[in-house]
N, C-alpha and C positions, 0 to 999 in steps of 0.2 A: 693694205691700208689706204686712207684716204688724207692724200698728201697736199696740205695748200703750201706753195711759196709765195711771199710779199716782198716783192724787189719795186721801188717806184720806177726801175729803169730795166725791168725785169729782161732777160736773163740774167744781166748783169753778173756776177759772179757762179754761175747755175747753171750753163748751155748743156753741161755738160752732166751732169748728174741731174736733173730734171727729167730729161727722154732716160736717161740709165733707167733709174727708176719707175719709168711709165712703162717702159718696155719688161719690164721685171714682173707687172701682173701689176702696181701698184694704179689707185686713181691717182694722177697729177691732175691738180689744178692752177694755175698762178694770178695772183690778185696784183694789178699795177696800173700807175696813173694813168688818167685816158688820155693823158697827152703821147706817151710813150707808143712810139710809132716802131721801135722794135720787131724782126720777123723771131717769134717763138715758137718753141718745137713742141708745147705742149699748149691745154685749152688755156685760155686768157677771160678773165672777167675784169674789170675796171672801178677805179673809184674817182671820186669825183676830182681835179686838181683841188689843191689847198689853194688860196688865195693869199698873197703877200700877207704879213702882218708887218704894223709898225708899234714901238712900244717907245714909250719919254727916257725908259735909259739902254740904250744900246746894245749891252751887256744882254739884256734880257730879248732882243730880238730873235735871234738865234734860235733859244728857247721856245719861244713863242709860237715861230715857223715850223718846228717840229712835232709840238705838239698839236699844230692847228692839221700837219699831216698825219698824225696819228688819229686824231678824231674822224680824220676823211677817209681812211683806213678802217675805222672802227663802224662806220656807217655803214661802207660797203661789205665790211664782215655780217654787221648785224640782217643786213638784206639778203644773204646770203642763208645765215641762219632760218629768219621768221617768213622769210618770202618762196625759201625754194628744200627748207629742209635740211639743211645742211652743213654737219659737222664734222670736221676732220678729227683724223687721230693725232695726226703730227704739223707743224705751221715750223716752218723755218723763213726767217725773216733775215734780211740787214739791215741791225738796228742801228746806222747812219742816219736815218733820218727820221726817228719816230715814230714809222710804220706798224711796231712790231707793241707800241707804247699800251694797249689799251686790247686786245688782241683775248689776252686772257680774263677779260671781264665779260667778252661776249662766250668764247669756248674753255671754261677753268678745266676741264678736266683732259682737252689735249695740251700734250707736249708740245712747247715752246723751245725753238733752237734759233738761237742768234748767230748773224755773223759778226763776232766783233773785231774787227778789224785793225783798230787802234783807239786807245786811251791818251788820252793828248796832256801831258804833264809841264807842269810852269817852268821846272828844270831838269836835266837829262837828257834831253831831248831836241825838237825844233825850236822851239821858243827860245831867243837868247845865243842861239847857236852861234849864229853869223850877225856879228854886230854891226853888219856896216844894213841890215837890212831891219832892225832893231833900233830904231830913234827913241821910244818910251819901252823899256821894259817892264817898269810896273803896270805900265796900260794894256799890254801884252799880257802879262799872268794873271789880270784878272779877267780880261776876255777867255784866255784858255781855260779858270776856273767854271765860269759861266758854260764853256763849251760845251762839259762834261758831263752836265747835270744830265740829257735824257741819255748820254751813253753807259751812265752808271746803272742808271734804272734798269734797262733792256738789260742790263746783264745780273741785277737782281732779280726782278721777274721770271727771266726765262728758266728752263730746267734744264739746259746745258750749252754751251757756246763752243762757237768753232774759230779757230784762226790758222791764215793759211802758211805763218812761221814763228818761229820761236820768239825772236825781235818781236814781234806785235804783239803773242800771248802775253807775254812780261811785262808791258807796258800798265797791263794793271794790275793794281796790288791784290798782294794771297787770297783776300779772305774771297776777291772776284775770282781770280787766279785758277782756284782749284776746281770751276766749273769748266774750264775750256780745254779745247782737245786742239791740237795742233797736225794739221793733216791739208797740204797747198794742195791751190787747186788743180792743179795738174797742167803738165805742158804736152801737146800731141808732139811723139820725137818723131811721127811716120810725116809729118807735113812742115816741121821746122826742124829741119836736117839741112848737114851740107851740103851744095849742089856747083859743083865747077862749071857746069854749063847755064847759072843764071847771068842774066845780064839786067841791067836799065835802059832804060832811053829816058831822059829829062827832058822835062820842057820846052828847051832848048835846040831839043835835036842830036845833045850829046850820048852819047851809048859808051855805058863803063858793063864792065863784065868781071867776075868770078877774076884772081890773079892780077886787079889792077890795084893799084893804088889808093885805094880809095877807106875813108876813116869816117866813119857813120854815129850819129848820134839821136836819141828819139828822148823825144818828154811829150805827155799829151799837151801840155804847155812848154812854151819856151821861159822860162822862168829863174829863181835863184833855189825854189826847194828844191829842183834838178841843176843843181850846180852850170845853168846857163852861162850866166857870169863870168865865173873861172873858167868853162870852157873856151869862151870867145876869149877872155885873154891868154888863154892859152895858143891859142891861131896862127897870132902873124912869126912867132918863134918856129912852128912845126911848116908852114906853109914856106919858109924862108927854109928853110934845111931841106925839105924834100919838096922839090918844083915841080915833080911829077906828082905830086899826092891833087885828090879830090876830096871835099871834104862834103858830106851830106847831112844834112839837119828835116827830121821830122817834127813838127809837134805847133802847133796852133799860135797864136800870137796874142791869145788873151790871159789870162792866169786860171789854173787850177786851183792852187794852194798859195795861202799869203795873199801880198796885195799890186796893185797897178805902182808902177814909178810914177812921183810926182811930177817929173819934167818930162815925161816923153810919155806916145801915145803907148806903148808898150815897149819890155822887154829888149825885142830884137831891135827895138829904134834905138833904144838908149844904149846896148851895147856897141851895134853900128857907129853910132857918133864918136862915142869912147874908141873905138880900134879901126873903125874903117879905113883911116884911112892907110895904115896896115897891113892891110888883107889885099889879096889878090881877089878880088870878088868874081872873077870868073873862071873861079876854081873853090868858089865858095856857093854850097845850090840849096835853100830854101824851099822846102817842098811843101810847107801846111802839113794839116789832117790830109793822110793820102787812104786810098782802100787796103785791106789788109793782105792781099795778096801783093800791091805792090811794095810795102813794108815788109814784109818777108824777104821778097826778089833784094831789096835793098839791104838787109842785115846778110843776105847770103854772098854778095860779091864785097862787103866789106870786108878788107886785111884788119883792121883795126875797129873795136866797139869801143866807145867811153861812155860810162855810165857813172854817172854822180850824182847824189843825193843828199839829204839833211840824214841826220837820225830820224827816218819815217816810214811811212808804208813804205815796201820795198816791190818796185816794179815789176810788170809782168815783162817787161822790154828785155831786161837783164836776164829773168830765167829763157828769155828765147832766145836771144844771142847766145849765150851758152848753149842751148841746144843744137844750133847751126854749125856749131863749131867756130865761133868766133872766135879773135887774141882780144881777151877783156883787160882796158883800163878803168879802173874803177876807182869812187873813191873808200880812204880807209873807216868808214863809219860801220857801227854795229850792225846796222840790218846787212850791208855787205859781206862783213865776214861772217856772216853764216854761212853761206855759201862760196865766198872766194879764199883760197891760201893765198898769197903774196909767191909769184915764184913756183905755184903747182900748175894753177886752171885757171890764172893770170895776174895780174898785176895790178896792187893798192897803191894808193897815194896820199898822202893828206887832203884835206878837201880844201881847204885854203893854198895848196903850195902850186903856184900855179907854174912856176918855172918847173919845178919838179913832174909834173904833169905834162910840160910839152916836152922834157926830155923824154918819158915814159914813152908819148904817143910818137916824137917821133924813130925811137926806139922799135917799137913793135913794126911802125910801118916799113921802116929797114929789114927788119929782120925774117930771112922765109927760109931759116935753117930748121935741124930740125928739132931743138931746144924749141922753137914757136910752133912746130907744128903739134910735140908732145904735150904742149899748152892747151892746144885748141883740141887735141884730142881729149885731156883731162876736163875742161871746161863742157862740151857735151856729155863726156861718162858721169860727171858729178849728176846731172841731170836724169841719165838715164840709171842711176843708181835710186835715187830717194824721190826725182817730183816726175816720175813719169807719169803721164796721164791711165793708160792704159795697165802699165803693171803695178801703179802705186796707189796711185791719190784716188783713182776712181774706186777700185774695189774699198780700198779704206772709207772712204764717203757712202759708202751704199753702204757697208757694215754698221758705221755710225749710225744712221738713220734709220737703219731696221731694227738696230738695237731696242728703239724703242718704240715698237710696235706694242698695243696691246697685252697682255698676260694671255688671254684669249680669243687672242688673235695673231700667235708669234708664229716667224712668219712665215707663210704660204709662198716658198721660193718657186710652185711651179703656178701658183695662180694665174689668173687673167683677171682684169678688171675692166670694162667698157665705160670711157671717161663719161661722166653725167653730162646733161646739156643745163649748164647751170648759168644765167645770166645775174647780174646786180648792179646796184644803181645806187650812185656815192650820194 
């Protein structure tokens, strides 16, 4: 088959079933912003960036921005088409950002696969959740209605959607519902396993290693939809009871999800102000965006992970800690318990209960019997039972996609295909 993906941040959710697939006989292609500076494992063609839009009601910006990237999407499809020949059979898209919008007007008769990843809803959900981060709710549910409009489409459009867990599929109602397959992207357990002989050096010069004390937590943002917040007041409780623990914090200092505090330059300032003075800060270590080999090293000498979230996508952080063999503190929201029992492969909490939370953590970090060790062993088997990359997720993802090859052309499992030299121009 001749396979396009449209990621604007291409691999993005794909690194890994992209080359599956090319190595399989199949053409890969992948269509993604020219800004996107990404190394990809298969050809790469480009569309033009979308340029801001602005629009007089706000609500409608969003909107706007998405479709003006689907149109820039839809150019470089069509350049594709009239300039160089060329149709796919199958287009799998993340319809996040309106890439996937317009797709089927240039090629109607390939199959369209979306990633839909979440349905963002006024109640249930994030919206509303945490009121202390909720000043106008109604200005809030009608921006999340607003939100929704092109992720509905993408999944009316498309002729079948994927999501990588149950919590996400559900998010949107049946009559969407009953298009999507539920099948996570897969976590590699050969490269995020436990390792007793990882260690860190920080910044600093300090070197923690595998058996120390050490309580680890990651968001690509430091923020409140990853229960930032509660963590940090969680802090000076656990740092005060265990004087030997080290605590380490991943994750960027601008926001992913939600919005900036209005009195402080970010997040980790505002929470600083609120507990610093608290904390023992030189037992508290601030890393940013690190590389992923040193996030690994970091999730692998933590005794203790905390993972907290809204009712939301549900992190790739937590299915890799898990896989490491980490003692997971979590908190008790739906996309969590999909994957944690309370008491089996680790430990929930309320996401608001922040005493409860530092007893938990410092609980775990005390504990190295072996009630904690048949924790962290459960906590990787859950993993290696249902999202393993190599005996789950992958082969399920290449079945999905092949599924819908052609009538006459189903599929050539020993084929070759030599990728086209296809260029275009947004």
């Amino acid at each position: 088959m001749k396979i396009l993906f449209v990621h604007q941040n291409f691999p993005g959710q794909f690194p890994h079933l992209a080359p599956a697939l090319q190595a399989r006989g199949h053409e890969v292609v992948a269509m993604t912003d020219q800004k996107n500076e990404r190394p990809s494992p298969v050809r790469v063609v480009r569309y033009k960036t979308p340029e801001d839009q602005t629009c007089s009601q706000p609500f409608a910006t969003p909107y706007a921005n998405h479709v003006e990237r689907g149109y820039m999407a839809a150019r470089g499809a069509r350049a594709l088409r009239d300039r160089h020949g060329y149709t796919p059979d199958v287009i799998i898209g993340h319809s996040g950002w309106g890439e996937t919008l317009f797709l089927k007007e240039i090629w109607p008769d390939a199959k369209l696969l979306v990633y839909a990843e979440l349905l963002y809803r006024t109640r249930g959900q994030d919206v509303g959740f945490d009121p202390e981060m909720t000043p106008d709710i109604d200005m809030s549910r009608f921006s999340t209605t607003a939100r929704n409009a092109h992720l509905a489409m993408g999944i009316l459009q498309c002729d079948a959607a994927l999501a990588p867990t149950r919590y996400q599929a559900d998010s949107f109602p049946p009559e969407l519902r009953q298009k999507i397959t539920v099948i996570h992207d897969g976590i590699d357990t050969d490269v995020m396993r436990p390792d007793p002989q990882a260690s860190v050096t920080l910044p600093g010069g300090l070197r923690l290693k595998a058996g120390d004390e050490v309580l680890s937590y990651v968001s690509r943002s430091l923020e409140p939809y990853r229960g930032f917040h509660v963590f940090m007041r969680a802090l000076p409780k656990v740092l005060a009871a265990r004087p030997d623990a080290h605590v380490v914090l991943i994750g960027g200092d601008g926001v992913s999800y939600g919005g900036k505090p209005k009195d402080a330059e970010s997040w980790k300032a505002k929470m600083l102000a609120e507990v610093g003075d608290g904390l023992d800060l030189s037992r508290v270590h601030f890393l940013g965006r690190i590389p992923y080999r040193d996030y690994r090293r970091v999730i692998q000498i933590a005794r203790v992970h905390c993972y907290l979230t809204y009712p939301f996508v549900l992190s790739w952080s937590l299915t890799e800690a898990m896989a490491a063999g980490a003692y997971i503190v979590a908190s008790d929201t739906a996309p969590v318990r999909e994957l944690i029992v309370d008491g089996r492969n680790g430990r929930l909490v309320p996401f608001f209960d922040t005493a409860a939370l530092s007893d938990a953590l410092i609980g775990g970090l005390a504990q190295r019997d072996d009630k904690a060790e048949a924790m962290r062993h459960a906590a990787r088997q859950t993993i290696l039972d249902g999202y393993d990359l190599r005996q789950h997720s992958l082969p399920r993802l290449i079945d999905w996609v092949e599924s819908f090859a052609p009538p006459s052309d189903r599929v050539n499992r020993a084929g070759t295909a030599a990728a086209s030299a296809i260029s275009a121009e947004g």
